[in-house]
C-alpha positions as a Python dict, from the first residue, in 0.01 Angstrom:
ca = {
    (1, 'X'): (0, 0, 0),
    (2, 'X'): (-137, 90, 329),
    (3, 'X'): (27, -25, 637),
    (4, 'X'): (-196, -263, 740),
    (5, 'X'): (-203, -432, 382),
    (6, 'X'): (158, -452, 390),
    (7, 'X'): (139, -699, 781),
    (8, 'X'): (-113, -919, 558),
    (9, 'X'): (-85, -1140, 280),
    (10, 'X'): (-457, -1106, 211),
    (11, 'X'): (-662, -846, 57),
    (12, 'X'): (-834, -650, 320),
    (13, 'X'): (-1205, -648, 355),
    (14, 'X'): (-1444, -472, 528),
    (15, 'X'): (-1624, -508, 877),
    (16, 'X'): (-1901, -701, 639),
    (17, 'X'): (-1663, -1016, 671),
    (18, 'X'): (-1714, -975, 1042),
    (19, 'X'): (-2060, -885, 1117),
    (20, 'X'): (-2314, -999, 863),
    (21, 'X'): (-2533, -714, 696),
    (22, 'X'): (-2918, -756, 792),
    (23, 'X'): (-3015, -876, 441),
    (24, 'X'): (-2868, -1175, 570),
    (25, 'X'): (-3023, -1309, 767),
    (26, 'X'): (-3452, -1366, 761),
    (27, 'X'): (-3727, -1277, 1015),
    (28, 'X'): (-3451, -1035, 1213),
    (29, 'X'): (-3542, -932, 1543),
    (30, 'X'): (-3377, -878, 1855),
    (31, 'X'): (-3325, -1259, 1976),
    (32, 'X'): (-3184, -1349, 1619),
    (33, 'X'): (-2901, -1079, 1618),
    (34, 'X'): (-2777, -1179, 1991),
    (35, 'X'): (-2723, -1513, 1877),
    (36, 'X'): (-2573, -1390, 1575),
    (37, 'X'): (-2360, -1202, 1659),
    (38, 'X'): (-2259, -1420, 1929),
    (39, 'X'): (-2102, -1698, 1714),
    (40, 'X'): (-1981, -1409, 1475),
    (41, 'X'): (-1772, -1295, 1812),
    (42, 'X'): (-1658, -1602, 1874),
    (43, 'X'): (-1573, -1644, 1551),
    (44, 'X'): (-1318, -1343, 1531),
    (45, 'X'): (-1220, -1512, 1901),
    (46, 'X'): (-1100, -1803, 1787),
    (47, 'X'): (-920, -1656, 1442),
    (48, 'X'): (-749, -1421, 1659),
    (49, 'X'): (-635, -1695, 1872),
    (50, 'X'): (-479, -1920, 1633),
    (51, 'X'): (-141, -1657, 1665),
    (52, 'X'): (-21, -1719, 1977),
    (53, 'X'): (181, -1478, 1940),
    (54, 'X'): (-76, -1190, 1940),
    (55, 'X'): (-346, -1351, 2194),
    (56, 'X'): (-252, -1602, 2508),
    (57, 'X'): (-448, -1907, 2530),
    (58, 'X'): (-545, -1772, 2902),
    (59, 'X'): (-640, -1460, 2765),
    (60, 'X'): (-861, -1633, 2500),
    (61, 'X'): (-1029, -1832, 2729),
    (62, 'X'): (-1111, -1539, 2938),
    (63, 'X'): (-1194, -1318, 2625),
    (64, 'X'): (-1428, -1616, 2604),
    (65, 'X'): (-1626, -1629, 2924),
    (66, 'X'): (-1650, -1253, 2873),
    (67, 'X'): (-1858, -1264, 2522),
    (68, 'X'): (-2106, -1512, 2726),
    (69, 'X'): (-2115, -1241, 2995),
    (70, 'X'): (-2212, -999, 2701),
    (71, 'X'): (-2500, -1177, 2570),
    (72, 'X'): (-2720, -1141, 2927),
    (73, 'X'): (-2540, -853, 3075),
    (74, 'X'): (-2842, -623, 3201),
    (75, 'X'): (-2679, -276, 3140),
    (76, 'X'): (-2419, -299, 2873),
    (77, 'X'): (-2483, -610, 2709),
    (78, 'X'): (-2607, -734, 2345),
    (79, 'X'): (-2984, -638, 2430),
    (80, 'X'): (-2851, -291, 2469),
    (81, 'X'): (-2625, -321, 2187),
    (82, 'X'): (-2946, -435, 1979),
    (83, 'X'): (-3100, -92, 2070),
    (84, 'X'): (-2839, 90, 1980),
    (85, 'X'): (-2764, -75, 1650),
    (86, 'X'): (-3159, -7, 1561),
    (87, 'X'): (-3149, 325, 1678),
    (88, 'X'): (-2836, 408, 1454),
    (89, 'X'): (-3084, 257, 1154),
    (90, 'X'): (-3391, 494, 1279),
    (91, 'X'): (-3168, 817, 1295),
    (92, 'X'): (-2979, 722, 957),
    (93, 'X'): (-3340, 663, 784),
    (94, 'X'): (-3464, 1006, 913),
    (95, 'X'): (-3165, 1198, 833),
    (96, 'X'): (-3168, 1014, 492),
    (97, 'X'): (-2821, 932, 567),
    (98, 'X'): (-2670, 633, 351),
    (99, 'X'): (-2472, 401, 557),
    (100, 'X'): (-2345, -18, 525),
    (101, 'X'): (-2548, -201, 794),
    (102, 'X'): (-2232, -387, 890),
    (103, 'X'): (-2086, -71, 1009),
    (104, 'X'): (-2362, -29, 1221),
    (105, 'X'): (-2335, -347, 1367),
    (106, 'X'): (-1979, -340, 1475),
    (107, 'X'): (-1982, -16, 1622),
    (108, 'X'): (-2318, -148, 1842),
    (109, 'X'): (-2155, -461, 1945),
    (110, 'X'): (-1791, -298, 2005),
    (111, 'X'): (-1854, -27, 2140),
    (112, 'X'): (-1900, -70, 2542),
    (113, 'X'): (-1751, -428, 2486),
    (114, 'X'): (-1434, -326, 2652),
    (115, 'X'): (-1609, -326, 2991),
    (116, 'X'): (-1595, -689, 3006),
    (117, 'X'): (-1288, -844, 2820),
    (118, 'X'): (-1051, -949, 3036),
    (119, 'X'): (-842, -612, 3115),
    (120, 'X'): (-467, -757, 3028),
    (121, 'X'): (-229, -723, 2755),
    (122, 'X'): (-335, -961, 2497),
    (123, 'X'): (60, -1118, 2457),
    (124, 'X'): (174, -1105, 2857),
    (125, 'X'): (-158, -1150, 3019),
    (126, 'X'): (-51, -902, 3244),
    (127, 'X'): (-294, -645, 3378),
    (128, 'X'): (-367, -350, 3279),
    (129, 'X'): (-334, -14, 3479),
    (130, 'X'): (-642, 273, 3519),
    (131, 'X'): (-1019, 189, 3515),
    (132, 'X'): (-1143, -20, 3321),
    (133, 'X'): (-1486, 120, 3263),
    (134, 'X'): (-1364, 486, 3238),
    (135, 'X'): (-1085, 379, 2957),
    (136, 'X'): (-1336, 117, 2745),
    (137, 'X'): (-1384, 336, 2438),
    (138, 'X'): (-1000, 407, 2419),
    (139, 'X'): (-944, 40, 2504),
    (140, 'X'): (-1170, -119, 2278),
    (141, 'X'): (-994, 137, 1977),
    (142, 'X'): (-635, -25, 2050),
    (143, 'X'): (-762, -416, 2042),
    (144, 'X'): (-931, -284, 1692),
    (145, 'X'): (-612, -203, 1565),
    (146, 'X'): (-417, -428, 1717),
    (147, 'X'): (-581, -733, 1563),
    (148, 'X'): (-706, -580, 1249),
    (149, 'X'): (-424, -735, 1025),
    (150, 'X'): (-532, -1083, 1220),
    (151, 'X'): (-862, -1030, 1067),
    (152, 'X'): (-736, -888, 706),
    (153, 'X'): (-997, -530, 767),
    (154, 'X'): (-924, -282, 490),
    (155, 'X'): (-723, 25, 702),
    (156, 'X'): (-970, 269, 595),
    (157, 'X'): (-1306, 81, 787),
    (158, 'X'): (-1119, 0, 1049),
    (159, 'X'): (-957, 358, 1113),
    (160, 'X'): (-1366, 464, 1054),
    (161, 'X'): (-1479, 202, 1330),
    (162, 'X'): (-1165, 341, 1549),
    (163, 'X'): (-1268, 671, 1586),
    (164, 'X'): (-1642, 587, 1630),
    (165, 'X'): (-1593, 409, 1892),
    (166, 'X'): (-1310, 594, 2069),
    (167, 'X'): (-1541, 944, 2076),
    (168, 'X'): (-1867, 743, 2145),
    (169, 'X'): (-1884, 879, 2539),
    (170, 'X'): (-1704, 1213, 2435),
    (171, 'X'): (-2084, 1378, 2494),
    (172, 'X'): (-2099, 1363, 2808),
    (173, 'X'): (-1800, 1604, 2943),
    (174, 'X'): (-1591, 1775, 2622),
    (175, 'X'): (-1695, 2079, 2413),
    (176, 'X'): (-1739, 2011, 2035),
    (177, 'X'): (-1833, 1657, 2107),
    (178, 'X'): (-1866, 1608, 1765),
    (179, 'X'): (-1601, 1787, 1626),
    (180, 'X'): (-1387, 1417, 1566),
    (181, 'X'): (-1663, 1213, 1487),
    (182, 'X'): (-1765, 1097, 1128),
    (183, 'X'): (-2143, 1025, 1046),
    (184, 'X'): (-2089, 625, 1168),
    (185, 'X'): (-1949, 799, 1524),
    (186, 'X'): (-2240, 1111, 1537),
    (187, 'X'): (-2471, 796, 1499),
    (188, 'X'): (-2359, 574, 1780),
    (189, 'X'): (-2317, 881, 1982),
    (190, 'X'): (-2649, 982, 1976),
    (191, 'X'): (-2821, 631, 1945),
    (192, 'X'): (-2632, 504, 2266),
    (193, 'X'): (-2749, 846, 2462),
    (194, 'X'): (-3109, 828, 2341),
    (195, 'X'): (-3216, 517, 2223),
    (196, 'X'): (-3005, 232, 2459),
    (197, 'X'): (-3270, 161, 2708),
    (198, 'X'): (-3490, -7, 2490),
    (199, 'X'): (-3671, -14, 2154),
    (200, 'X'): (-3967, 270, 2172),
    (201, 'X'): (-3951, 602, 1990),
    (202, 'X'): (-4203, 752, 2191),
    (203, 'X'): (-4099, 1022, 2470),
    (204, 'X'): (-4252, 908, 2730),
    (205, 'X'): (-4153, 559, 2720),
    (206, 'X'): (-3766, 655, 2617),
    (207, 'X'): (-3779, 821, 2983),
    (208, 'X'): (-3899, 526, 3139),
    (209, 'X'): (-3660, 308, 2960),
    (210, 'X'): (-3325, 581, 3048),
    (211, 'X'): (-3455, 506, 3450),
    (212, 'X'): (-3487, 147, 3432),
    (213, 'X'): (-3130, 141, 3257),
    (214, 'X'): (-3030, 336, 3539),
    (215, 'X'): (-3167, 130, 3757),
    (216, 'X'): (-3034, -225, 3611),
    (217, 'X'): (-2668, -60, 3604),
    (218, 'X'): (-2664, -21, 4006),
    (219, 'X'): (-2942, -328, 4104),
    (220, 'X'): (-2610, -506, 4297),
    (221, 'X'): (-2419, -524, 4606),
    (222, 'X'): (-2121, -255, 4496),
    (223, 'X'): (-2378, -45, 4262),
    (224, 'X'): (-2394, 314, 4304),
    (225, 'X'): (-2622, 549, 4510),
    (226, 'X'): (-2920, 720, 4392),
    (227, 'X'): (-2857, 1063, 4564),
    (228, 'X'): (-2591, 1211, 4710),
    (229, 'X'): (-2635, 1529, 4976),
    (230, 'X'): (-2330, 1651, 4895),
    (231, 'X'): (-2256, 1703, 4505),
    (232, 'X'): (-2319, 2039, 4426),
    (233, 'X'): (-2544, 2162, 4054),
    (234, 'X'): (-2199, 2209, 3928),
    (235, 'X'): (-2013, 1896, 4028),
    (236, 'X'): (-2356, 1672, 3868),
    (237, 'X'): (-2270, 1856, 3553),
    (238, 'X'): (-1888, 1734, 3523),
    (239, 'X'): (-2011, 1375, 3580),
    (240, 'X'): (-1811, 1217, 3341),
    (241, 'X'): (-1829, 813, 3224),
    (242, 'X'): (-1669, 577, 3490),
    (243, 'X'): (-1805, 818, 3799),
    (244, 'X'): (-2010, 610, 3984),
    (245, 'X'): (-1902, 648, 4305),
    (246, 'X'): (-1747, 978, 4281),
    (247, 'X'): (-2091, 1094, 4148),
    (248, 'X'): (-2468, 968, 4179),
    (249, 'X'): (-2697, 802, 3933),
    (250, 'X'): (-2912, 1105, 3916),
    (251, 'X'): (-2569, 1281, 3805),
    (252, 'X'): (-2563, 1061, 3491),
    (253, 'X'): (-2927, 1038, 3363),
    (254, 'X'): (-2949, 1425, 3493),
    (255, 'X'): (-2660, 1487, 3210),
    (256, 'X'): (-2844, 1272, 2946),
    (257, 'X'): (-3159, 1401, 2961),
    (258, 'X'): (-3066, 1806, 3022),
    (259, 'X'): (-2691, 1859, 2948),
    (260, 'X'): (-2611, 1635, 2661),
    (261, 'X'): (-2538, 1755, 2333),
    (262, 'X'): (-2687, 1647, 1987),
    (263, 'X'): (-2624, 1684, 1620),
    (264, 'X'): (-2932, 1535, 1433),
    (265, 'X'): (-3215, 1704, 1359),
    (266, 'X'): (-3414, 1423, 1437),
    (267, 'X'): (-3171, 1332, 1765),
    (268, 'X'): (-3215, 1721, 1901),
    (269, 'X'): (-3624, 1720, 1810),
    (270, 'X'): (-3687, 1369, 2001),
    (271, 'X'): (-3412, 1484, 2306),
    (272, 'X'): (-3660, 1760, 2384),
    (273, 'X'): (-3946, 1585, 2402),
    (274, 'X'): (-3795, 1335, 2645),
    (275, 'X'): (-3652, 1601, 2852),
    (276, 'X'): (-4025, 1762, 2852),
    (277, 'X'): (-4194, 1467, 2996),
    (278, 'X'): (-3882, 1326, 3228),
    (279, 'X'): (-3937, 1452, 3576),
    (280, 'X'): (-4317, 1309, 3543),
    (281, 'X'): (-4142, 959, 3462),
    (282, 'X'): (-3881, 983, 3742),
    (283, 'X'): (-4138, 1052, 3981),
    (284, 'X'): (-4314, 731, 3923),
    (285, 'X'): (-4031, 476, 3874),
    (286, 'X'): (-3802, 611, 4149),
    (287, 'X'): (-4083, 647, 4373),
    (288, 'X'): (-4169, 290, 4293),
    (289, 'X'): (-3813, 266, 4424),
    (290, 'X'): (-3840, 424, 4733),
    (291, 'X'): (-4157, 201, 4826),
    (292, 'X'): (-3910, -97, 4751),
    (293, 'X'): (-3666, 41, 4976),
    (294, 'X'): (-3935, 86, 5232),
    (295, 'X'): (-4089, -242, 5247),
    (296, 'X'): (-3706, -409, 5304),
    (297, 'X'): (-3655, -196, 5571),
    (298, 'X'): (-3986, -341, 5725),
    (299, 'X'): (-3872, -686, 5643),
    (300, 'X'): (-3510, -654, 5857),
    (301, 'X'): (-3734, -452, 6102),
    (302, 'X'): (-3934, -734, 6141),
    (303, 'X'): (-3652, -936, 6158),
    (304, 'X'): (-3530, -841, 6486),
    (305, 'X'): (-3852, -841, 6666),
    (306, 'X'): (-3901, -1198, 6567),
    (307, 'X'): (-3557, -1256, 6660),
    (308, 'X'): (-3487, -1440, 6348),
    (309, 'X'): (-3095, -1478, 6278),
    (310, 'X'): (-3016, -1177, 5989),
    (311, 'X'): (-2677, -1138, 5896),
    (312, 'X'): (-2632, -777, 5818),
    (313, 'X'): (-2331, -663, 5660),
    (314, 'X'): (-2164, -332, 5421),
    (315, 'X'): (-2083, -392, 5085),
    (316, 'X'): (-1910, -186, 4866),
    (317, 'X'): (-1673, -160, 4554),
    (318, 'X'): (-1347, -312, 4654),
    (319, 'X'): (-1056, 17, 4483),
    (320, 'X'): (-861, -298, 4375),
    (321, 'X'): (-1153, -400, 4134),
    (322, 'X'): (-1187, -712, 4253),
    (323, 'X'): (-1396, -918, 4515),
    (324, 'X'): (-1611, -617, 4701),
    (325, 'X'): (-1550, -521, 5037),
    (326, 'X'): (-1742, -661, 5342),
    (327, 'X'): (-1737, -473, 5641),
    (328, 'X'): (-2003, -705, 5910),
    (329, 'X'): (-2269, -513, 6169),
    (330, 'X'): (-2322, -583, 6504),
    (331, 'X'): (-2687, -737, 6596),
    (332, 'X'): (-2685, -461, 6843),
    (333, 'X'): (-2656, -176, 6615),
    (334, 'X'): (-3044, 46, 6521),
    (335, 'X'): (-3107, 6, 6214),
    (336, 'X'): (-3070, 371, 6172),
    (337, 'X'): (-2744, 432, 6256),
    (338, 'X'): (-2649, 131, 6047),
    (339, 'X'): (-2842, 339, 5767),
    (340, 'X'): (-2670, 642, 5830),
    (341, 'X'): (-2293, 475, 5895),
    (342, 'X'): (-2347, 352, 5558),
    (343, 'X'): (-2465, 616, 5359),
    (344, 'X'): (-2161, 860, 5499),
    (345, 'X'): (-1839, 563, 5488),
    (346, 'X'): (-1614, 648, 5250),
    (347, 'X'): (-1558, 357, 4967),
    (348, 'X'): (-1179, 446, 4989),
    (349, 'X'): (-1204, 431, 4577),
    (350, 'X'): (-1019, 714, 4378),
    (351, 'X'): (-1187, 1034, 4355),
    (352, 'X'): (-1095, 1326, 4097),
    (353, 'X'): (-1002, 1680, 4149),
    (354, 'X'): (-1288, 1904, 4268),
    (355, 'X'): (-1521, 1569, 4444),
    (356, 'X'): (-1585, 1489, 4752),
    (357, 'X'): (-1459, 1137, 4874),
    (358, 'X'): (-1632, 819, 4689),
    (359, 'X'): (-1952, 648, 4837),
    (360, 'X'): (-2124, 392, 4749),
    (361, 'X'): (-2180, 100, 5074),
    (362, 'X'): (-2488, -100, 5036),
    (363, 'X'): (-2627, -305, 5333),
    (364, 'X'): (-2657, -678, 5254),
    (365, 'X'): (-2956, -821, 5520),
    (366, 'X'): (-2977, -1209, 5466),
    (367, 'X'): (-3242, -1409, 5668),
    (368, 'X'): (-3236, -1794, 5700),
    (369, 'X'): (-3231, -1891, 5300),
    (370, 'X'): (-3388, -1609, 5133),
    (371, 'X'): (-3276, -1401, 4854),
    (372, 'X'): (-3055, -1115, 5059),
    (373, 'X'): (-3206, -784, 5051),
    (374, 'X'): (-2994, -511, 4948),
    (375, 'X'): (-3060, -196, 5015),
    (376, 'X'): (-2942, 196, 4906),
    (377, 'X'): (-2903, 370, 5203),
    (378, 'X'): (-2888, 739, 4999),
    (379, 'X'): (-3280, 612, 4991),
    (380, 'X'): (-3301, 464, 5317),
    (381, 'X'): (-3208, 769, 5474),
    (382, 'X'): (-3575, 923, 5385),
    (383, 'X'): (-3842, 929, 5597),
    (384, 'X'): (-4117, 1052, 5409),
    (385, 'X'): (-4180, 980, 5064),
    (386, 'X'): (-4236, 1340, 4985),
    (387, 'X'): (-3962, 1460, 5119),
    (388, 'X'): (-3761, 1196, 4935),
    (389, 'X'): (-3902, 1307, 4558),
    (390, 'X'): (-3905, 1691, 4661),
    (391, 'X'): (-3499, 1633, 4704),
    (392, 'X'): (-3498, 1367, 4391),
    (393, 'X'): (-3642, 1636, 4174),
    (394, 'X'): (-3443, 1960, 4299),
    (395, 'X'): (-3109, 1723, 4215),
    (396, 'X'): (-3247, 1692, 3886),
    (397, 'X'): (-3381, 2032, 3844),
    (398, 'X'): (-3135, 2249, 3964),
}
């Protein structure tokens, strides 16, 4: 009797007893599965409440407010967790691979779910130490087994599910990548890299839907810059998962479309063809970005020769992971220097061996009751469009 059978009373099941297969339910599509698998998390919430013991009321409640995060979250959220899950299914029916649906839906829905439950231990409440987004696979791993005898999961499924998810991000800065990972993990590994932007299988718009991931992932006041000046070829390529101010975001879609690793057949043939049509795709939707950039910079300009009242401040990711810091600008201060103070301030976050100090400030411009503008002030700093995508493609390029 397995160890695991022996802390239960009940015979353990599979992940099926968790997350539905998709024979279950009728007319499936992308909507239907959010809010399924929505009550099916709060489902396993509120058993694994129920023991005290195991889960603190506070830390229910928070675990909670989290899952609602989930179901809208832009970047890491069910929708992408609904591309992922039906790009496992596409890569599993090319391969002719044989593999239980539910599998394939609790590795989707787990697997970046880490980066929003509450970071605390489950029976103290008290928090936990590291980064949060840089540990979630290994986090997410230790709350599977942790309340898998809560839950009555058979110990072989859930060690299966454990190592899936705990290797998931391994492709993007260890050697062998592969080597630990069973078919369920190979198939989350390569479906999250290539297919959890969005739904299309065709190259050109998988490009398109990596950028605007990209772009959802930093569209707030403490997201990261665009481009960096001073990460060398070498640093971009030991961007690892959790960089994003020690790196760029053209460090982490630069190592998913031209240094990530993939096992499939199918997965390597439909890589290349994204990576052959990329650099047309970047030009258009971060252009499209430096235009936006360039019309709020007319807009504060604008601002002070009208002599309406903007509030102009820096705002960056707090290194205590909480509220961001605000750091306010003088009404006397050009525009450009502001810009350029900005772009250069160190974030004061932890950096790794080998970096340069973390960036990362945005510059928050509200005027009377609009929407503030935010702006990137790695794309501020260009003057010319062209000279902006000449240096946007030579970061990607070399």
């Amino acid at each position: 009797m397995s160890d695991i059978e022996r802390r239960t009373n009940n015979t353990p099941v599979g992940v099926e007893n968790l997350f539905k297969r998709r024979g279950s339910i009728l007319n499936p599509n992308e909507n239907a599965f959010i809010d399924k698998w929505g009550g099916e998390l709060l489902q396993i919430t509120n058993k694994l409440a129920h023991d005290q013991s195991r889960l603190l009321p506070d830390v229910a409640n928070e675990a909670r407010r989290a899952l609602r995060a989930y179901l809208i979250h832009s970047d890491h959220g069910a929708h992408h967790s609904y591309f992922v899950y039906e790009g496992m299914r596409w890569l599993a029916e090319k391969e002719k691979i044989k593999i239980d649906d539910a599998d394939l839906q609790a590795v989707a829905v787990l697997h970046d779910l880490a980066q929003m439950l509450p970071y605390k231990d489950p029976k103290t409440g008290d928090e936990l130490g590291g980064d949060q987004r840089a540990s979630h696979p290994e986090t997410m791993a230790q709350i599977i087994y942790l309340f898998a005898p809560l839950l009555h999961l058979d110990e072989h499924k859930v060690r299966e599910v454990m190592i899936a998810i705990r290797h998931h991000d391994d492709t993007y800065g260890k050697k062998n990548a592969y080597k630990y990972m069973g078919q369920l993990g190979k198939l989350l590994a390569e479906s999250d890299k290539l297919f959890g932007g969005g739904m299309s299988r065709e190259p050109k718009e998988m490009a398109h839907d990596a950028i605007i991931r990209n772009q959802q992932g930093a569209d707030n006041p403490q997201g990261w810059y665009l481009m960096r000046d001073d990460l060398s070829p070498e640093q971009r390529n030991n961007w690892k998962y959790g960089d994003r101010w020690i790196g760029d975001r053209i460090s982490a879609v630069r190592k998913d479309m031209f240094k990530t690793e993939f096992y499939t057949e199918s997965g390597k043939q439909i890589a290349e063809q994204r990576r052959s049509i990329f650099i047309e795709q970047a030009k258009i939707a971060y252009g499209a970005e430096y235009d936006a950039t360039q019309e709020a910079l007319k807009n504060w300009r604008l601002s002070l020769a009208t002599d309406a009242s903007a509030i102009v401040s820096l705002v960056g990711k707090n290194p205590n992971g909480k509220d961001p810091q605000v750091e306010q600008v003088t009404q006397d201060e050009e525009i450009n220097t502001v810009v350029d103070r900005a772009y250069k301030k160190d974030l004061g976050v932890k950096t790794r061996e080998g970096f340069p100090a973390t960036r990362g400030w945005k510059i928050q411009i509200s005027i009377g009751n609009e929407k503030p503008i935010i702006l990137d002030p790695s794309i501020a700093r260009f003057s010319t469009r062209e000279e902006f995508l000449k240096t946007l493609v030579s970061a990607f390029t070399n």
